[in-house]
N, C-alpha and C positions, 0 to 999 in steps of 0.2 A: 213433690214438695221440695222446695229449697233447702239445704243442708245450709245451716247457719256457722260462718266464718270465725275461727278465736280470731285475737287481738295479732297475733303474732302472723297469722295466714293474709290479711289485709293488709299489715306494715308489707309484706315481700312482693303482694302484687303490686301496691303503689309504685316501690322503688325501682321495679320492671318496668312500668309503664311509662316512668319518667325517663329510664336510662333509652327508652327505644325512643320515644320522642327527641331527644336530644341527639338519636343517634340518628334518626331519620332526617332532622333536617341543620344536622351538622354540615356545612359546607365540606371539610374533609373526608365526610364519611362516608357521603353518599356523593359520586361524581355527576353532573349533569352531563346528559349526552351533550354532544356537540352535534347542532345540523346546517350544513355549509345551504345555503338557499339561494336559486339561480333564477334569471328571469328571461324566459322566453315570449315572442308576441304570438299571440295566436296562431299567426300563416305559419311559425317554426313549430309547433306543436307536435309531438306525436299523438296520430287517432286511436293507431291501434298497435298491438306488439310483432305484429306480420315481419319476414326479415325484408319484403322487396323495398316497393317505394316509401315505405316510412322510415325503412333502417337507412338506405341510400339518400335519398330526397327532401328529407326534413334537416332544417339545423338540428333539431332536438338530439332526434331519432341518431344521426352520425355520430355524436356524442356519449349518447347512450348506449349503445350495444358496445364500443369497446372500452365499459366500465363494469360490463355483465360478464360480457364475454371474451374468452382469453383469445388472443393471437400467435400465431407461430414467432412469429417477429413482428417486432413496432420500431416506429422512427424517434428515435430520440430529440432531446429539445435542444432549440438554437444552441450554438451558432453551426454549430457539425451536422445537427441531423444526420447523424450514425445510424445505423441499423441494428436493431439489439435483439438480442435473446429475450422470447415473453416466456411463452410454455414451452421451449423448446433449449438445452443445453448449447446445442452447436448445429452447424448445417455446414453440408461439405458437395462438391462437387469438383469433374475432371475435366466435363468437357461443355458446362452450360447450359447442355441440356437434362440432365440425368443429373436429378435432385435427391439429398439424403438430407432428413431431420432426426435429429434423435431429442425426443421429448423426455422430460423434467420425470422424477421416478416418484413422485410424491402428490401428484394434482390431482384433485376431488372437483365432482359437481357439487353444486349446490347442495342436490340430494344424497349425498355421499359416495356414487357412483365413481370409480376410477376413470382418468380421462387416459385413453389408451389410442394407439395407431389407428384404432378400429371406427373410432372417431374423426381422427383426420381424414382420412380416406374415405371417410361416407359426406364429409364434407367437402371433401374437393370433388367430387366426381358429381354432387347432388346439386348444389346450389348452384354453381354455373349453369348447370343444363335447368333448372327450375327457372331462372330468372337471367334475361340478358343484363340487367342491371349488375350482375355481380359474374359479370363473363369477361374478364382483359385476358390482354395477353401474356400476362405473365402466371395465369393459371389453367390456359389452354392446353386441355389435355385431351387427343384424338379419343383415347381409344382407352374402356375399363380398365383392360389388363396391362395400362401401362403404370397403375398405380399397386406396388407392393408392400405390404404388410411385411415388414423382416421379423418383428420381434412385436411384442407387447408397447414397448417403447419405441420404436424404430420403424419409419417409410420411408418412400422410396417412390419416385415419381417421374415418370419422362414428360418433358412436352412437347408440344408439334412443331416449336422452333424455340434456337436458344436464346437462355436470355442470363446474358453478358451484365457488366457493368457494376456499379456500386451497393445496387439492393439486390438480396434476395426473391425468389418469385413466390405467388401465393400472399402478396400483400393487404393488407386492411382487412383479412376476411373474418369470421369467427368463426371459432373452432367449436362446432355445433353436438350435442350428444347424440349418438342415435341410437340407443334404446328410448330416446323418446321421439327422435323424430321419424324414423322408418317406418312407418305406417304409414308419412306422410308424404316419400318420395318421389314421389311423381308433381307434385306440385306443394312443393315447399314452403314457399310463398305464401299459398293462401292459408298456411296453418294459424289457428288462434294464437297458439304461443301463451295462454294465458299466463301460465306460473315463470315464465323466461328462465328457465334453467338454464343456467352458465358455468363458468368455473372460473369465473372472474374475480378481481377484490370487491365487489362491490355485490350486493343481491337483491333481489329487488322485493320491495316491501309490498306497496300497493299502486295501480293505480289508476286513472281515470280520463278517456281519449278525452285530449283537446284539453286537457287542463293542468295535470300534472302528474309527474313519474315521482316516487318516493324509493329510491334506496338505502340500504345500511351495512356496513362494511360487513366483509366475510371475515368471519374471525379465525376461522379455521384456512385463510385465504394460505395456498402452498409457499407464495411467496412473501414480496415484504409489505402486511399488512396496513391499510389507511390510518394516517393519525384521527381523521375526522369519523364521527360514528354514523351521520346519516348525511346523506345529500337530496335535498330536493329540485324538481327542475320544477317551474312554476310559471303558467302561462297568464299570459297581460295580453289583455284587449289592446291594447295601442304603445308606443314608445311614449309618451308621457306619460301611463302608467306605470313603466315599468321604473323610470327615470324618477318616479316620485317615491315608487317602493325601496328603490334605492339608497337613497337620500333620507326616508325612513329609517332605513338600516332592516326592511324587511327582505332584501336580500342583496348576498355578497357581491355581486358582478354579474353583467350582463352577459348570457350565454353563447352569445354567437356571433350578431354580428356590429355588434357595439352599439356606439351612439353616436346621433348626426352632429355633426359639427358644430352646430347651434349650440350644445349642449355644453360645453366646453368649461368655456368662463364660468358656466351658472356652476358646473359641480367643482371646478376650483376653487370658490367660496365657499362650498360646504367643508363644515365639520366631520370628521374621520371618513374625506373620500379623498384618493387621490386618481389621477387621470393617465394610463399609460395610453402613448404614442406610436402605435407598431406597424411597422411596414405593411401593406395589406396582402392578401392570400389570394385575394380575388386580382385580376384582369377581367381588363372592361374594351372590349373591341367592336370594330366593324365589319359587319360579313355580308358580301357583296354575292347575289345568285348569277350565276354566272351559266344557270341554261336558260335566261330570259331573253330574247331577244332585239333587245338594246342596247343605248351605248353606254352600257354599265358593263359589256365585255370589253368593250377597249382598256384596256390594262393604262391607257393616258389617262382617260378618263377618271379610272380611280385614284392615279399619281395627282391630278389634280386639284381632286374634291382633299385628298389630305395635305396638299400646302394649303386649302382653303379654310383650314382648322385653326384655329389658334388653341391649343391646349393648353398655355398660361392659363389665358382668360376664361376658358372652358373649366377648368380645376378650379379657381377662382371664385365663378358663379357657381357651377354647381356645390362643388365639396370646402371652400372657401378656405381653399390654400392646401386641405388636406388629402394630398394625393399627388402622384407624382407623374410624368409620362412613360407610357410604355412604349416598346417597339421591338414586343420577342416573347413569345410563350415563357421563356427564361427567364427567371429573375436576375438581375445585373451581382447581386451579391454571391450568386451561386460562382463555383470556377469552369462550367459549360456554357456562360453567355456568352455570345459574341461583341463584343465592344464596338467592332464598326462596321455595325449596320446601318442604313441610310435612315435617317434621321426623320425629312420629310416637314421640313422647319417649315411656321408658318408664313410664306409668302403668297398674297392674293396676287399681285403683277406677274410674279412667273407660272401661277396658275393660269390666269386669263391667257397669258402668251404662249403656254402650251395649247391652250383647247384653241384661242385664233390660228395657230400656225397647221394644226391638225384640220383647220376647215369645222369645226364645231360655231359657228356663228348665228351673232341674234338676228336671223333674218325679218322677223316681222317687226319690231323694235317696240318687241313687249317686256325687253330684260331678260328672257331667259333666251339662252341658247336654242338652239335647233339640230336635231341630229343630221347626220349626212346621207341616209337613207330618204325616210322620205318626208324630210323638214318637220318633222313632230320636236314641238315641246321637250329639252331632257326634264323633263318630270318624274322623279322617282318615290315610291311609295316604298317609307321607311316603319320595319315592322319593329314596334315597340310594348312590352307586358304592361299592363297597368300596375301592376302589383310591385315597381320597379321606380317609385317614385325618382329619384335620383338620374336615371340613367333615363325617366319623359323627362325630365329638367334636362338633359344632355343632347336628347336627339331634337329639342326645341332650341337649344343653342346652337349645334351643328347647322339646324335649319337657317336659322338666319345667317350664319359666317356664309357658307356657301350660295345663298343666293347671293351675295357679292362677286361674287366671279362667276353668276349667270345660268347656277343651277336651280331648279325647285327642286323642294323637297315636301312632300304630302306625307303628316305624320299619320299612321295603321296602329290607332294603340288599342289594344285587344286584351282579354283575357288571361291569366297566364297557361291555361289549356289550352286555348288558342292558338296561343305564341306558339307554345311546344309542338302543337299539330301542324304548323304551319314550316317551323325553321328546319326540320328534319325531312322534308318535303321539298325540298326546291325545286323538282320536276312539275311540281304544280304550281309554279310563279304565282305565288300567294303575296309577294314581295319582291321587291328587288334590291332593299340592302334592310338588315337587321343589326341591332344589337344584340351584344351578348356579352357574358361573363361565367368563367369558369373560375374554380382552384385547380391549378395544378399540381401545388405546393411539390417540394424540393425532390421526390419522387416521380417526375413529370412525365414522365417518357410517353405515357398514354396517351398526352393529348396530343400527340403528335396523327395522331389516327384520325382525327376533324377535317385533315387536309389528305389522305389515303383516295386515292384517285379513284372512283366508281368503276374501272375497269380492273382495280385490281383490291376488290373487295373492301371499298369504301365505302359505300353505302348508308350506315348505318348512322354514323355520326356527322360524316361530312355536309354542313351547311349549305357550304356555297357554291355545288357540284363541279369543284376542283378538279381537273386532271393534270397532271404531270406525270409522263414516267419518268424523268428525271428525280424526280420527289419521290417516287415510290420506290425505286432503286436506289437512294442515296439512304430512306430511311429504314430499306431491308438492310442495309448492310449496315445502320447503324446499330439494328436490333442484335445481328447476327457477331457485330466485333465484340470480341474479347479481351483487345490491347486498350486500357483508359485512355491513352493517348491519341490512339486513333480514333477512337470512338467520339472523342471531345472535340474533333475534327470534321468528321462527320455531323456531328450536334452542329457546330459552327456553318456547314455548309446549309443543314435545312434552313436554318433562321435566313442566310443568305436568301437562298430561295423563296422562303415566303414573304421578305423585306422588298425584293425585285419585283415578284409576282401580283401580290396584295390580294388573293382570293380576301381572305382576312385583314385587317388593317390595325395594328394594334393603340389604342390612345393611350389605356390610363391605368394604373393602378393606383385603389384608391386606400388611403392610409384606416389603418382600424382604432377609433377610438373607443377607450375601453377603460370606463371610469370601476371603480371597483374600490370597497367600504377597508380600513384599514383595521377597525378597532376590536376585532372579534379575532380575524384569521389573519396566518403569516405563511409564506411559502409559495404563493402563488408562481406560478413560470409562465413566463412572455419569451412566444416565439411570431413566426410573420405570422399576421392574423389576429394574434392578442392573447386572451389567458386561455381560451375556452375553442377549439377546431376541430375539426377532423383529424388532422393531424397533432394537434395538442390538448393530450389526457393527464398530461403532468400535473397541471393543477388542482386536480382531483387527485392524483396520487400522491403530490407533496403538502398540500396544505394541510395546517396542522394548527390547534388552537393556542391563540396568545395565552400564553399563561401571567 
């Protein structure tokens, strides 16, 4: 039976119930989370939490894990791209090879667990050998017991050569727990990973392949914790999707790799978006197979086909203005480019008068050339990704510049598995010139390895099955220098060499347009590339809501 209320017992609940209503949706009283919302297209997606190909190979995925998880060191944001202290106080070494970190006395996982030496060192020695994706050389380490445990806080690491220069080794990796992962060392890779423990600023909430990753700031994060409280990354069927959720204001900026040029004007007339302009990250070049046996080896040949480029006009039609010419794995802004490399300006006359004087002639007087072996057609079958719209508008422009000076070109547009099966293969002349594009971004050293000569363990990434020992011995000793001067001199001679050679042919790098909502959040960082990279997590860690 209900006990019946006095007068007096009624007036106090009321005035409770009022004071909590008022208090609950008092604007001061009760803070609204803030959640920063990103917009990825479906092909950028993360499927699953796995660390290989979805942490390495997805726009998402690259994004994400170094917001979960901590790094020994990270690159800081334009214009220096410094190398900074993440988890780690200091890093010291004597001779380039023989590495010391001494990690932060205060870092937790997610789960509470201290993140200790015992950690890094189960992460260096595990996930390179689980996955070649996460194997460079600057974490090459022969042999277990070259990695020591000094302290709780303190390792100690050799590698099998040195590595000189500006960064630290051990870059972009994460620093993985292994009381969770050790059950799974042997193949790391395929571990579910569902709960992603990290000991990053960010943790991960829920989430769901192929659609979207939901984080929320570590509040116990050791270091300096995110103004924003949740970050969503959120996947769009197409870029006018995404372009429309934008412009909505259902979310902040586009995650990776911005928006097409088209898009420009139209979001300069929206209200609370404005549009940054950022050098691009990516290179866009040509890569010439060079064990097919045709006159695709003649080094004129391909001096040729790139006076027969016009790159203005190329930039122009494809990226319509936005983007600029390449000709150097190096960015011109970094102080490693070389400035006078050969150019390779567009001239069709002095193309024709190279391949006439070389005996490259139309003998059947069909328009195209004729090789000097045995009168075929130069016809070359150009391997291009479907999934790559921009760069089939590119090899469809190249095509028609160059049959101007009497080349064909038969475009091979494939799959982007395809692609992939095909360009790391060139023993099996699947192709005889490809496109392609990488980041190298301002830590580039590694892709100098695309051109490591197949006799002397190039293999793996090299396209165009390049040999030089010149190139392989000018970039051992670039690896091995420990003078910056010399070393910058060295940098300067390979770019020489691959400018002369052309295994590779550099065109374009293409500008990143990166429109992004003004009215919610402040803080964003624009580095090359735009707000959101590989290499740039700043804007995750700086932004912070308008108050």
């Amino acid at each position: 039976m209900m006990k019946k209320m006095n007068k007096g017992t009624w007036m106090a609940i009321c005035l409770m119930g009022a004071f909590l209503i008022l208090f609950t949706f008092s604007p001061n009283a009760l803070a609204k989370k803030s959640r920063l919302s990103v917009g990825f297209t479906t092909e950028e997606a993360l499927e699953n939490l796995q660390t290989g190909e979805a942490w390495q190979y997805t726009e998402m995925g690259a994004v994400f894990w170094p917001l979960v998880y901590d790094q020994l060191w990270i690159m800081g944001p334009a214009p220096d791209y410094e190398p900074l202290p993440m988890i780690v106080e200091r890093w010291e070494t004597d001779d380039y090879l023989t590495w010391r970190f001494y990690l932060v006395k205060n870092a937790k996982f997610h789960d509470g667990k201290p993140v200790t030496a015992e950690d890094v060192a189960f992460t260096l020695w595990y996930l390179p050998k689980s996955n070649p994706a996460w194997d460079y050389p600057d974490n090459d380490i022969e042999d277990k017991s070259s990695i020591k445990v000094i302290d709780e806080h303190t390792i100690e690491f050799t590698l099998a050569a040195k590595w000189p220069g500006k960064y630290p080794p051990a870059s972009w990796m994460p620093v993985l727990p292994k009381h969770i992962w050790m059950p799974h060392k042997r193949k790391l890779v395929n571990f579910e990973n569902k709960k992603c423990i990290g000991s990053g600023p960010f943790k991960l909430k829920k989430f769901k392949g192929g659609e979207y990753v939901w984080m929320v700031k570590n509040k116990k994060y050791w270091g300096e914790v995110p103004a924003v409280d949740e970050v969503v990354f959120k996947s769009y069927g197409s870029q006018d999707a995404i372009n429309m959720a934008l412009k909505k204001g259902q979310i902040e900026f586009i995650g990776y790799n911005g928006s097409s040029p088209l898009s420009v004007e139209d979001f300069k007339k929206t209200e609370n978006v404005d549009v940054a302009i950022s050098p691009g990250i990516a290179l866009v070049w040509l890569g010439f197979n060079l064990h097919k046996e045709n006159a695709i080896q003649d080094k004129l040949v391909r001096q040729a086909i790139m006076h027969g480029i016009d790159r203005e006009r190329l930039i122009q039609m494809v990226y319509l203005g936005y983007a600029k010419p390449a000709d150097s794995f190096i960015y011109p802004e970094l102080p490693i480019y070389n400035p006078n490399l050969p150019k390779y300006a567009y001239n069709p006359d002095k193309a024709r008068q190279m391949l006439e004087q070389a005996g490259y002639l139309d003998k059947d007087g069909d328009g195209i050339r004729n090789d000097k072996k045995g009168g075929q057609n130069m016809s070359f079958e150009f391997l291009v990704p479907s999934a790559w719209p921009d760069e089939v508008k590119l090899a469809k422009v190249v095509k028609e510049q160059v049959k101007d000076i009497g080349i064909e070109i038969k475009l091979k547009v494939v799959d982007l598995d395809t692609y992939y099966e095909f360009i790391y293969t060139p023993k099996e002349d699947k192709f005889d010139i490809s496109i392609s594009s990488e980041e190298p971004g301002p830590n580039g050293s590694w892709i100098w390895e695309f051109a490591r000569g197949y006799n002397n363990g190039g293999a793996g990434w090299n396209q165009a099955y390049y040999d030089n020992p010149e190139f392989d011995k000018t970039l051992d000793a670039m690896n091995a220098e420990t003078n910056l001067e010399k070393q910058k001199e060295l940098t300067f001679k390979l770019q020489e060499i691959m400018a002369a050679d052309l295994p590779y042919a550099m065109l374009v790098r293409p500008d990143l347009i990166g429109p992004y909502r003004t009215d919610k959040f402040e803080g964003f960082v624009e580095t090359m590339g735009g707000l959101s990279t590989w290499i740039n997590v700043w804007s995750y860690f700086k932004a912070r809501p308008i108050k």
